[in-house]
KOLNUZA-228806 format. One record per residue (C-alpha): residue number from 1; chain; x, y, z; residue in three letters. Coordinates in Angstrom, 3 decimals. Each point is the difference from the previous one (the first is absolute). Example, Ala and Ser with C-alpha at 12.3 -4.5 7.8 and 13.67 -1.06 7.14 Angstrom:
+-----+--------+----------+----------+----------+---------+
| num | cadena |       px |       py |       pz | residuo |
+-----+--------+----------+----------+----------+---------+
|   1 |      A |   12.300 |   -4.500 |    7.800 |     ALA |
|   2 |      A |    1.370 |    3.440 |   -0.660 |     SER |
+-----+--------+----------+----------+----------+---------+
This chain:
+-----+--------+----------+----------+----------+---------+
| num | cadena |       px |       py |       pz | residuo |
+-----+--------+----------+----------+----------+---------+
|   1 |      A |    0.000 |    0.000 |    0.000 |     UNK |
|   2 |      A |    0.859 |    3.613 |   -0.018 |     UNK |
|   3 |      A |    3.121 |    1.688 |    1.795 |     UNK |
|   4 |      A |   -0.803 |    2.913 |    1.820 |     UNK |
|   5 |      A |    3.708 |    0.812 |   -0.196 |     UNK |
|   6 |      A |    0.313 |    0.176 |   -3.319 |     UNK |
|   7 |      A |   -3.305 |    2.368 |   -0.444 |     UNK |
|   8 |      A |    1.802 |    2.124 |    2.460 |     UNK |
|   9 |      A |    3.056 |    0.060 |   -2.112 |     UNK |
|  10 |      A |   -2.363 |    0.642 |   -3.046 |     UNK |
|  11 |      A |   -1.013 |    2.831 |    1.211 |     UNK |
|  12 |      A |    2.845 |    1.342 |    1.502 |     UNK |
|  13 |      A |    2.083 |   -0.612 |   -3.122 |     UNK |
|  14 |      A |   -2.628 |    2.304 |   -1.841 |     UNK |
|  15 |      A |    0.201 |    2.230 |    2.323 |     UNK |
|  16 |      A |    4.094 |    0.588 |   -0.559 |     UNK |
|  17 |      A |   -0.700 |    0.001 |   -3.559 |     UNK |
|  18 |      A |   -2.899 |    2.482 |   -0.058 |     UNK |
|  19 |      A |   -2.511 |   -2.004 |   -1.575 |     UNK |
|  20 |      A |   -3.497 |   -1.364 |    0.563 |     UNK |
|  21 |      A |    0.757 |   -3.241 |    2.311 |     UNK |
|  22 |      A |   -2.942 |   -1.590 |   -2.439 |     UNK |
|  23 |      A |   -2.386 |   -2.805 |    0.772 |     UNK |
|  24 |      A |    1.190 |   -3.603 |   -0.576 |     UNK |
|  25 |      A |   -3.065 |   -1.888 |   -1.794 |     UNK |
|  26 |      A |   -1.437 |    0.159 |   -3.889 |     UNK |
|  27 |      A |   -0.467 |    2.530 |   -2.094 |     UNK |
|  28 |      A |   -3.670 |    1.079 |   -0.022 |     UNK |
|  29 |      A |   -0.149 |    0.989 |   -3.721 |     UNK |
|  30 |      A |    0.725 |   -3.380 |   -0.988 |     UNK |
|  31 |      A |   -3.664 |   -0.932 |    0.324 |     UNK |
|  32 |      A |   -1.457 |   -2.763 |    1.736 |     UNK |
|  33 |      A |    3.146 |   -1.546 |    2.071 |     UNK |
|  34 |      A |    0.997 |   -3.423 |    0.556 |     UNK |
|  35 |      A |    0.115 |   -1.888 |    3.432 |     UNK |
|  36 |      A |    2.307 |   -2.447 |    1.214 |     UNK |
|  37 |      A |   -1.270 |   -2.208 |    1.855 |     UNK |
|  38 |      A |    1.665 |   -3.204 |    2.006 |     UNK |
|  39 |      A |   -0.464 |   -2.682 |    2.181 |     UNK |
|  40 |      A |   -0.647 |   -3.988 |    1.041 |     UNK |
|  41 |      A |   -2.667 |   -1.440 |   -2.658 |     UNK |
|  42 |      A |   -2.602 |   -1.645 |    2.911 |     UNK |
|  43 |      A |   -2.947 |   -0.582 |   -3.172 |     UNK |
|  44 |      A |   -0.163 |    0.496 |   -3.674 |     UNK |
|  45 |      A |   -2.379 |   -0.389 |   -2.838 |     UNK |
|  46 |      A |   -0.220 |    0.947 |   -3.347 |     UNK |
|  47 |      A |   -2.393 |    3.388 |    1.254 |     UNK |
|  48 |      A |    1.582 |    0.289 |    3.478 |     UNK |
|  49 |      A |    3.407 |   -0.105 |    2.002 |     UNK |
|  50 |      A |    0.579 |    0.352 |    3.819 |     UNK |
|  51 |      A |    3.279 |    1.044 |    1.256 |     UNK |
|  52 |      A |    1.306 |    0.764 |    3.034 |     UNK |
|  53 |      A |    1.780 |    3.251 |    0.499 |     UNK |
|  54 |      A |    3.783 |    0.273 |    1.499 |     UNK |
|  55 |      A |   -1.720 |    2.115 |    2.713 |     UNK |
|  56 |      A |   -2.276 |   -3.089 |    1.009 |     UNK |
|  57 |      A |   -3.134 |    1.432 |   -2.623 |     UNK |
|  58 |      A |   -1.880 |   -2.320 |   -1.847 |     UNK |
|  59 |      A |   -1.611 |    2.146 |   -3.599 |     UNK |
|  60 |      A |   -2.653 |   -1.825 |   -1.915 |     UNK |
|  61 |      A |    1.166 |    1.013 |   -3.874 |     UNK |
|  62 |      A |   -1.874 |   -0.586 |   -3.165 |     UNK |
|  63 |      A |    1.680 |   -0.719 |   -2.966 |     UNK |
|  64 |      A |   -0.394 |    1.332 |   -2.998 |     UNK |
|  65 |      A |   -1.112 |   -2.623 |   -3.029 |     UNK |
|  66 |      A |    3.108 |    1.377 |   -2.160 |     UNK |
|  67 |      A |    2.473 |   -0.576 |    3.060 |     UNK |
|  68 |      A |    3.078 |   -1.900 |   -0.524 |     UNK |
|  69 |      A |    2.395 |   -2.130 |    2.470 |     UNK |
|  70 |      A |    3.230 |   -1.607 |    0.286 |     UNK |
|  71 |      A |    1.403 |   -2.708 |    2.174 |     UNK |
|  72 |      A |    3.040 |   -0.710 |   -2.119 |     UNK |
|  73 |      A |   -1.770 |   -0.316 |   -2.996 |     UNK |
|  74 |      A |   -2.973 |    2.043 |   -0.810 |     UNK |
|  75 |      A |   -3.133 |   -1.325 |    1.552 |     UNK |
|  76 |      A |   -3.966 |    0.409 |    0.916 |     UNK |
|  77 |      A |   -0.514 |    2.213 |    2.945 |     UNK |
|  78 |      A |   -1.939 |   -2.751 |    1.828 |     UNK |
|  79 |      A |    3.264 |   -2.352 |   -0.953 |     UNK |
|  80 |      A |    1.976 |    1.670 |    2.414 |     UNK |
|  81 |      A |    0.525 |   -2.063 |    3.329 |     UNK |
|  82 |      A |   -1.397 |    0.674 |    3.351 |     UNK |
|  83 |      A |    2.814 |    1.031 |    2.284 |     UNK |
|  84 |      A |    2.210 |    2.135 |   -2.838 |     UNK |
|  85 |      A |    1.312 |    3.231 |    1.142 |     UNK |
|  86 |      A |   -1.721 |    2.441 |   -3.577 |     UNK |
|  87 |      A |    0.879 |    3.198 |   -1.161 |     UNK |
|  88 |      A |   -3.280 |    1.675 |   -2.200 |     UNK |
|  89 |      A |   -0.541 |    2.681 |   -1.525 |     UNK |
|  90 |      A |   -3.049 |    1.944 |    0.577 |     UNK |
|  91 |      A |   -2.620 |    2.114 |   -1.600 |     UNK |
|  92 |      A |   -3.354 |    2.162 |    1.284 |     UNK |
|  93 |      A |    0.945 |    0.848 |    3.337 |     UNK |
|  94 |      A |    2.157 |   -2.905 |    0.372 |     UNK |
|  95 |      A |   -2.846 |   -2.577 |    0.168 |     UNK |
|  96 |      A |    0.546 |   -1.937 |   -3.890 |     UNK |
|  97 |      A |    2.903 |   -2.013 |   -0.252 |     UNK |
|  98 |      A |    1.479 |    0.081 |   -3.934 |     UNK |
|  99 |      A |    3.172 |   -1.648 |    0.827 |     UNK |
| 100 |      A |    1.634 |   -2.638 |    2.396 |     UNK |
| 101 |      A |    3.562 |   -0.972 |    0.483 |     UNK |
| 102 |      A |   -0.198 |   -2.664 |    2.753 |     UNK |
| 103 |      A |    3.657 |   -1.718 |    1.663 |     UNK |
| 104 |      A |    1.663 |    2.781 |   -2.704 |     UNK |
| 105 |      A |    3.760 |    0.712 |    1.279 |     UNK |
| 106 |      A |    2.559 |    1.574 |   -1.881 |     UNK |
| 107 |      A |    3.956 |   -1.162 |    0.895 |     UNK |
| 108 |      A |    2.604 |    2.804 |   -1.336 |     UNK |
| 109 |      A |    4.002 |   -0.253 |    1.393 |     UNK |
| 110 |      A |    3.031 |   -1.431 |   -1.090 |     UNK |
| 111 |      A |    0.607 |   -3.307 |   -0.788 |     UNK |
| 112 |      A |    2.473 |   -1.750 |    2.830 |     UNK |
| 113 |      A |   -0.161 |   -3.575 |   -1.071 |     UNK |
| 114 |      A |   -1.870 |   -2.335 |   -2.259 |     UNK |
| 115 |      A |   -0.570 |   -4.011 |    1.179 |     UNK |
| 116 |      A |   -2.628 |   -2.762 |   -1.978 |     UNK |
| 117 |      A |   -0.423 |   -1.860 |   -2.947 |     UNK |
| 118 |      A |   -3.703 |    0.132 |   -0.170 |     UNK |
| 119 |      A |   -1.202 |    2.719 |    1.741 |     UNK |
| 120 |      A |    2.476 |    2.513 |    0.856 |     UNK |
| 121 |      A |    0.481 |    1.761 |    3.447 |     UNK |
| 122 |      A |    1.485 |    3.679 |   -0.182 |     UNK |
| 123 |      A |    1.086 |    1.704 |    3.088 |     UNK |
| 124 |      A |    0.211 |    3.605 |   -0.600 |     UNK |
| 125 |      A |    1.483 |    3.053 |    1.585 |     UNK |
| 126 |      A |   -3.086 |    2.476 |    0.224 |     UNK |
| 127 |      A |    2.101 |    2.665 |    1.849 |     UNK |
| 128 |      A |    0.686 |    0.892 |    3.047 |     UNK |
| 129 |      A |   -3.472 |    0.825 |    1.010 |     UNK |
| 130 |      A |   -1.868 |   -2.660 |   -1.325 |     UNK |
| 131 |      A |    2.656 |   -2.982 |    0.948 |     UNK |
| 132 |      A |    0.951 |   -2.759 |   -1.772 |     UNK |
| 133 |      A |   -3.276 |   -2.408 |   -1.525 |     UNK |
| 134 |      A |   -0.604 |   -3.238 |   -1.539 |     UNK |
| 135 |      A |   -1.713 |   -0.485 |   -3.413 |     UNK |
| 136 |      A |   -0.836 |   -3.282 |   -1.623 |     UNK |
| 137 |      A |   -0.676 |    0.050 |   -3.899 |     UNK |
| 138 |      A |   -2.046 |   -2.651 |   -0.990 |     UNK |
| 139 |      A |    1.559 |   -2.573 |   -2.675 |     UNK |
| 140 |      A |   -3.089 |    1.108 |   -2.356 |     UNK |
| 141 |      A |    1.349 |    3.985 |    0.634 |     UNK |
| 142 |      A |    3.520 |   -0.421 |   -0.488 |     UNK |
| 143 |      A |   -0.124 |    0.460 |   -3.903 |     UNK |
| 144 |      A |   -1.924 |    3.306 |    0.574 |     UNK |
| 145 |      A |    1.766 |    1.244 |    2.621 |     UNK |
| 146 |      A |    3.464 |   -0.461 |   -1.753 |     UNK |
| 147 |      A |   -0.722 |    1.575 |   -3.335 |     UNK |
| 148 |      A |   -0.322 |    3.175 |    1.469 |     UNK |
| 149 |      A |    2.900 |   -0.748 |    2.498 |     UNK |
| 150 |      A |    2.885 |   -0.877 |   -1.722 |     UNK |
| 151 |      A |    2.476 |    0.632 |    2.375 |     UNK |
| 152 |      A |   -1.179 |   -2.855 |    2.405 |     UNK |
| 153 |      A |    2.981 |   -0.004 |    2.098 |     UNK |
| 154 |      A |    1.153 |    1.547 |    3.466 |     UNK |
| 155 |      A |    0.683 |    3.755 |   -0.127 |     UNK |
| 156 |      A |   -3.259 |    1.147 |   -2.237 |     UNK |
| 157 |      A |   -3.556 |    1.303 |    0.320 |     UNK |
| 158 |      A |   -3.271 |   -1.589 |    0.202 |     UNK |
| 159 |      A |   -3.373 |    0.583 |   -0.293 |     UNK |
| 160 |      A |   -3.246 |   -2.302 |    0.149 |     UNK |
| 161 |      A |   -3.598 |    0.318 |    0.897 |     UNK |
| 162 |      A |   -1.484 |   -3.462 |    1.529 |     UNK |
| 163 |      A |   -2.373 |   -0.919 |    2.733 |     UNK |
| 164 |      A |    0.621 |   -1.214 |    3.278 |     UNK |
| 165 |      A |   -0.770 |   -3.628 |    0.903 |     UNK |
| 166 |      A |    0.796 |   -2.104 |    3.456 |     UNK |
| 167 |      A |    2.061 |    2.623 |    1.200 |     UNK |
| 168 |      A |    2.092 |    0.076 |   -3.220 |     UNK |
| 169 |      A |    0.489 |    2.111 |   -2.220 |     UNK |
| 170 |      A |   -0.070 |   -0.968 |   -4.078 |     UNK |
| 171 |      A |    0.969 |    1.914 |   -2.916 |     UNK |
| 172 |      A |   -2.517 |   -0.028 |   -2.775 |     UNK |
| 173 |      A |    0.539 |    2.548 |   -2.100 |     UNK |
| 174 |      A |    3.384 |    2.153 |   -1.217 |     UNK |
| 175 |      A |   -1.199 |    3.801 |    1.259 |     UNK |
| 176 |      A |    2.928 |    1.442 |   -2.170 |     UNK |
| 177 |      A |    2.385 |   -0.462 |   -2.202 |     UNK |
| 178 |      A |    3.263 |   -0.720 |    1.808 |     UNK |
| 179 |      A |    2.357 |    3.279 |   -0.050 |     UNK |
| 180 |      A |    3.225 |   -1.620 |   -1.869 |     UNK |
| 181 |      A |    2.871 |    1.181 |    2.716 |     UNK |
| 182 |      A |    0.704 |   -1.188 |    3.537 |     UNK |
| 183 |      A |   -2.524 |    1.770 |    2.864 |     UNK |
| 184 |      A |    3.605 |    1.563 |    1.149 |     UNK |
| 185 |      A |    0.338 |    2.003 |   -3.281 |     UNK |
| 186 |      A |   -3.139 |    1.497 |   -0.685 |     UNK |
| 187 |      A |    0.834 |    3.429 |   -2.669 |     UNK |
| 188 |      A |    0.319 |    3.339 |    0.570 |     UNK |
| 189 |      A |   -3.141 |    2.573 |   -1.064 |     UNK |
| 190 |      A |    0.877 |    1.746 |   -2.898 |     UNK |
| 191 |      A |    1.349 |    3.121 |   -0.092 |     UNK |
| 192 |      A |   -2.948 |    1.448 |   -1.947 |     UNK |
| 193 |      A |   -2.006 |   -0.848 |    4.172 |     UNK |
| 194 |      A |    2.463 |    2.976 |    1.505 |     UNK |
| 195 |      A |   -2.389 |    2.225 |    1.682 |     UNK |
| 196 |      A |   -2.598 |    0.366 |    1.770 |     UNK |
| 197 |      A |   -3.170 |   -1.238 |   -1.594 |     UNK |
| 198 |      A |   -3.455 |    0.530 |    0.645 |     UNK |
| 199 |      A |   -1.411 |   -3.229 |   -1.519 |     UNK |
| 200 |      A |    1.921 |   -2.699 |   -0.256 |     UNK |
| 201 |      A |   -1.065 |   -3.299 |   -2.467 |     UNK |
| 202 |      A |    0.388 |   -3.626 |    0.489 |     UNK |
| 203 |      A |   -1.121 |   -3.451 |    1.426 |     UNK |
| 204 |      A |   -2.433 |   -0.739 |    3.156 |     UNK |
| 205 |      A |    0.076 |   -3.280 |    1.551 |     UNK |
| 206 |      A |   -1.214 |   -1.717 |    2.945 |     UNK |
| 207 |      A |    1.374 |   -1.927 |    2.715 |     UNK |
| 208 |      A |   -1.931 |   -2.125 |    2.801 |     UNK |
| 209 |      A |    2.208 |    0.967 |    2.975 |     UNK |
| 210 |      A |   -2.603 |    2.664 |    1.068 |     UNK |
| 211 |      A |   -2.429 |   -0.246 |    2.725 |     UNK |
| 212 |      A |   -3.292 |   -1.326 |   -1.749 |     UNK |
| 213 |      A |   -1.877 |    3.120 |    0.130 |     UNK |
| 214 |      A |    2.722 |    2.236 |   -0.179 |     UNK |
| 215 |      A |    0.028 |    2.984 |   -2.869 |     UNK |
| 216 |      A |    3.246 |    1.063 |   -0.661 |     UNK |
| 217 |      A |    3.337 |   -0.108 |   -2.442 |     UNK |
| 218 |      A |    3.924 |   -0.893 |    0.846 |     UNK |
| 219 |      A |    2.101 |    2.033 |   -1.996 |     UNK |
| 220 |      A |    3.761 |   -0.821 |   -1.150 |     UNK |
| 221 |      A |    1.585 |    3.622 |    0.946 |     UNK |
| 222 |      A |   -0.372 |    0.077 |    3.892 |     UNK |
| 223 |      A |    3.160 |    1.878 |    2.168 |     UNK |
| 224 |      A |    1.363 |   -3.366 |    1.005 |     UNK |
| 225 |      A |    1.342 |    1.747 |    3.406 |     UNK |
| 226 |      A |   -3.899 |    0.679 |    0.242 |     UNK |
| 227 |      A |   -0.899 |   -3.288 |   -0.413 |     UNK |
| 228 |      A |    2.696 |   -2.275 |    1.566 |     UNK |
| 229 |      A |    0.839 |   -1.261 |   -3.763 |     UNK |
| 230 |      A |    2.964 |   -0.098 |   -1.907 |     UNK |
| 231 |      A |   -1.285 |   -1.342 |   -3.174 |     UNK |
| 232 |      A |   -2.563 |    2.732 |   -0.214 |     UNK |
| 233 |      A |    0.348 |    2.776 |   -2.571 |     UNK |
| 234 |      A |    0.462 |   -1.932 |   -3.330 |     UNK |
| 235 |      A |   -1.723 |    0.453 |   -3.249 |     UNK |
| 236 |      A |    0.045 |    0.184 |   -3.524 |     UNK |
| 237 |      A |   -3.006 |    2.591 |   -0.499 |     UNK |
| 238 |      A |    1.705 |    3.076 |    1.512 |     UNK |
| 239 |      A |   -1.671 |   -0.047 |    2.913 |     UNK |
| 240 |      A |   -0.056 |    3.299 |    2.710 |     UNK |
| 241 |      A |    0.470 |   -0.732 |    3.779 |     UNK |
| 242 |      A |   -3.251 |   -0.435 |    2.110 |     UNK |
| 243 |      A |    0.028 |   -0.504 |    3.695 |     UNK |
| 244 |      A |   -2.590 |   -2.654 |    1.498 |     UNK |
| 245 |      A |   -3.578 |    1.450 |    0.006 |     UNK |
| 246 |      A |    0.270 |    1.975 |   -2.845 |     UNK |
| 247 |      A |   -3.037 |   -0.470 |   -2.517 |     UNK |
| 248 |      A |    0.180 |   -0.791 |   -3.304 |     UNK |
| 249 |      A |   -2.506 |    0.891 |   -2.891 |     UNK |
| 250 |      A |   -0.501 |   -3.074 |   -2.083 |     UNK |
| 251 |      A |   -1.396 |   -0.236 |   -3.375 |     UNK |
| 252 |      A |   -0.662 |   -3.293 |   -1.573 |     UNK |
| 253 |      A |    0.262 |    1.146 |   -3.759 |     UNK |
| 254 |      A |   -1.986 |   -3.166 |   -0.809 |     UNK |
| 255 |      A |   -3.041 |    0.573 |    1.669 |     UNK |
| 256 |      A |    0.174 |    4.085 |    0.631 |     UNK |
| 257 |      A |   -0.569 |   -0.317 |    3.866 |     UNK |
| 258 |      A |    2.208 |    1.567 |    2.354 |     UNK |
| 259 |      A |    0.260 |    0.027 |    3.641 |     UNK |
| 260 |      A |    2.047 |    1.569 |    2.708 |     UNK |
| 261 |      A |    2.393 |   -2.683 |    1.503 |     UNK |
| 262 |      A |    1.999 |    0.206 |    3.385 |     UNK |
| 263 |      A |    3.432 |   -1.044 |   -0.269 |     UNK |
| 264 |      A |    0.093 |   -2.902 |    3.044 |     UNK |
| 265 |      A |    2.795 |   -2.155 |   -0.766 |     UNK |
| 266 |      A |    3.827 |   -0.095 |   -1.822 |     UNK |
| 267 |      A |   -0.417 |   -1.483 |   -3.610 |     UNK |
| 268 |      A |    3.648 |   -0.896 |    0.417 |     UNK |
| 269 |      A |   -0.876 |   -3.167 |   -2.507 |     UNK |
| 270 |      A |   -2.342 |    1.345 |   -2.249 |     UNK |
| 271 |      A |    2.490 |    3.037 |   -1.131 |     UNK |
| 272 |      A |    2.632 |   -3.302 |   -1.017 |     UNK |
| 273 |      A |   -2.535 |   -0.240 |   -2.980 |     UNK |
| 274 |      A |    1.025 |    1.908 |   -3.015 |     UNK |
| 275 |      A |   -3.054 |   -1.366 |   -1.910 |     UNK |
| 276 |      A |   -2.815 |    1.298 |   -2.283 |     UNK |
| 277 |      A |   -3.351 |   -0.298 |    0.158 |     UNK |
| 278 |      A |   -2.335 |   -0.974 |   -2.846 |     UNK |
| 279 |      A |   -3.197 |   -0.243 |    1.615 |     UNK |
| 280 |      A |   -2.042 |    2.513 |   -2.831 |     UNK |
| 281 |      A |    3.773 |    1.714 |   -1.070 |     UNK |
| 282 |      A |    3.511 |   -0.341 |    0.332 |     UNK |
| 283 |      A |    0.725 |    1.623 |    3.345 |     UNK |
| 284 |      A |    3.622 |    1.637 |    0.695 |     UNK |
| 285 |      A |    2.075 |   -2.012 |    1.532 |     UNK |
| 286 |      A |    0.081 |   -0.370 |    3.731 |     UNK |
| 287 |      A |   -2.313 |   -0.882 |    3.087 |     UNK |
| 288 |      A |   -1.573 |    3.520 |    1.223 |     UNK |
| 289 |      A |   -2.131 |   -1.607 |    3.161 |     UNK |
| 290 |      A |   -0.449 |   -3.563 |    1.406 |     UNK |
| 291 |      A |   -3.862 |   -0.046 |    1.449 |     UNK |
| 292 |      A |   -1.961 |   -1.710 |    1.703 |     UNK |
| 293 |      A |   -2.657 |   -2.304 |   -1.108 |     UNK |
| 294 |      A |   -3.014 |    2.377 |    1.311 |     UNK |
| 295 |      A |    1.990 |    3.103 |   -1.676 |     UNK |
| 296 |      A |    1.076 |   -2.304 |   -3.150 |     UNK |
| 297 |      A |   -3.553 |   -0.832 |   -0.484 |     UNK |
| 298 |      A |   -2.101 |    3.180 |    0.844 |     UNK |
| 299 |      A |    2.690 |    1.437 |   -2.862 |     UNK |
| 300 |      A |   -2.302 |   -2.242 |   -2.723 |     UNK |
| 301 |      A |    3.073 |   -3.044 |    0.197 |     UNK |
| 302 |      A |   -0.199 |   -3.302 |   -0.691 |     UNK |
| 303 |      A |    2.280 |   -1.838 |    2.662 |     UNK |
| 304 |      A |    0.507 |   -2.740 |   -2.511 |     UNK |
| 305 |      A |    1.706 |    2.719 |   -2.536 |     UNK |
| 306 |      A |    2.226 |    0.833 |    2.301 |     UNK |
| 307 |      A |    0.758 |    3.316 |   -1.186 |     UNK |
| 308 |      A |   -1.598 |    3.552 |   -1.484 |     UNK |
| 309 |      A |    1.290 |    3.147 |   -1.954 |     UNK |
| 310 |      A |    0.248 |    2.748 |    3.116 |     UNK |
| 311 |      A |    0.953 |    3.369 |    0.452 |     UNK |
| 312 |      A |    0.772 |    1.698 |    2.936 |     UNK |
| 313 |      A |   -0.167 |    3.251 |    1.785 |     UNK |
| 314 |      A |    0.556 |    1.599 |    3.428 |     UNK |
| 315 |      A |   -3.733 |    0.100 |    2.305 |     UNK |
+-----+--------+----------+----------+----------+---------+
C-alpha cells in the first residue's frame, strides 16, 4: 500500500522546485477510467466472479460477455480456477470485468546459472532489492523462450511473463527481446539526450514485486546514496535524477491514457534494459518506468504484452 513518506517527499520535493506537488491518480480527460482490481477467486461463472480483496473484501463482479482471460494460455473467464490470485481490468465504476490475468508473474534479472535437460531451472539475479529467484521453463517453453534469448548463458538479461503454480514460478512467455550485451555493460544515452527534457519517450513495463494494490512506478535514475544502492543510476534513455516520491506523468501512446504515478521504488533492473518497444510503434530505446500491475493496467496494458510506447513528464 501507499507510503506516507514518500507523499511527504512528493510534496516537499515540489515544494523546492516551485511547482504544483500534483495529484497521483488518472488523468480525468481520458474519459471513462479503468480499475484494477485484485484478489483470491472464492466463485466464478461465466456472468459472475467473487474475489476476495487484499484488505479482507469480498466484491461480487460481473463480467462483461466480450471479456477475455488468461491462465497461461488464453482462457474462458469461468475457466479460471477457484483459489488463483487475478488481476482485471475494470469498466463502469469498476463493477464489469473485461479482462483477467489470473497466477500472471513476470521474472526480469540476470541470468546466474542454467541446470536441466527437459525443463530448465534459471536462477536469476533480480537486484539487490528484489533478491535472487528461481524460474523453471517448461520443456514445451524452452523453444520460445530461447529465440528471443540468444545469449542463454550466465552474465545476460532476461525477461518472461508466466503464472505462478505450487509455489513456483514458470516462464511462459519471452516479455522481450533479450538486449545482446552482458547486464554489466548496458550503453551510454546518446549524446543527442544532453539536457534537460521535458518529455522524455520510451518503454513501460511491469514487475510483480509490488504490494498487490499498490499504484506506483520504480524508476532507474534514483541518488543511490538516497537509496542505499550502488547499481542505481543506469540507463540508456538519458534519464534526469529523481529522488523517491517524485511523480511521474505517464502516457501510454497506445491507448492515449495518462496518469500521475508516484515514484515508490529503485528500477535499478529495469534501467539495465536498453530495449524498444513495439506495442502500436517502435518506442526509443530504453525502460522510462517499471509499474505496478494496478498502475500497468489502469494505463490500458495488457500484462501479457509486457510492454507499451510511454512518455514521460514531471507531475
Amino acid at each position: 500500500m501507499g507510503d506516507p513518506s514518500v507523499e511527504r517527499r512528493r510534496v516537499l520535493a515540489a515544494a523546492a522546485l516551485g511547482r504544483e506537488s500534483g495529484v497521483p491518480g488518472p488523468d480525468p480527460s481520458n474519459g471513462e477510467p479503468l480499475r484494477a482490481v485484485a484478489g483470491e477467486v472464492l466463485d466464478v461463472s461465466p456472468h459472475l466472479i467473487i474475489i476476495e480483496t487484499p484488505g479482507g473484501t469480498e466484491e461480487r463482479l460481473v463480467i462483461a460477455p466480450w471479456a477475455t482471460a488468461w491462465h497461461g494460455q488464453d482462457v474462458g473467464p469461468a475457466d479460471i480456477p477457484v483459489g488463483s490470485m487475478v488481476m482485471m481490468r475494470a469498466l463502469r465504476d469498476g463493477r464489469v470485468i473485461e479482462r483477467i490475468w489470473a497466477d500472471a508473474t513476470r521474472i526480469t534479472g540476470t541470468i546466474l546459472s542454467i541446470s536441466g535437460r527437459k525443463d530448465l531451472t534459471v536462477e536469476l539475479d533480480c537486484g539487490p532489492h528484489r533478491g535472487h529467484r528461481s524460474v523453471v521453463i517448461p520443456y514445451r517453453a524452452t523453444g520460445r523462450l530461447q529465440v528471443r534469448h540468444p545469449k542463454f548463458e550466465p552474465g545476460y538479461l532476461f525477461d518472461a511473463i508466466g503464472i505462478r503454480r505450487d509455489g513456483a514460478s514458470l516462464a511462459l512467455l519471452p516479455a522481450t527481446s533479450q538486449p545482446p550485451y552482458p547486464a554489466r555493460a548496458v550503453p551510454p544515452p546518446p549524446p543527442a539526450y544532453a539536457g534537460v527534457q521535458s518529455r522524455i519517450s520510451g518503454t513501460a513495463t511491469w514487475s510483480d514485486t509490488f504490494d498487490e494494490e499498490e499504484r506506483g512506478a520504480a524508476y532507474p535514475m534514483l541518488e543511490g546514496s538516497d537509496i542505499g544502492c550502488a547499481e542505481a543510476g543506469t540507463s540508456c534513455a538519458g534519464l534526469p535524477y529523481l529522488a523517491v516520491g517524485s511523480l511521474l506523468q505517464v502516457r501510454n501512446l497506445c491507448s492515449q491514457r495518462s496518469a500521475n504515478v508516484p515514484v515508490v521504488a529503485c528500477g535499478c533492473v529495469a534501467g539495465r534494459f536498453c530495449d524498444r518497444c513495439v506495442e502500436c510503434d517502435t518506442s526509443p530505446r530504453g525502460r522510462i518506468a517499471e509499474l505496478s500491475p494496478s498502475s500497468y493496467v489502469e494505463l490500458g496494458g495488457d500484462l501479457m504484452k509486457g510492454c507499451f510506447n510511454a512518455q514521460i513528464g514531471l507531475g
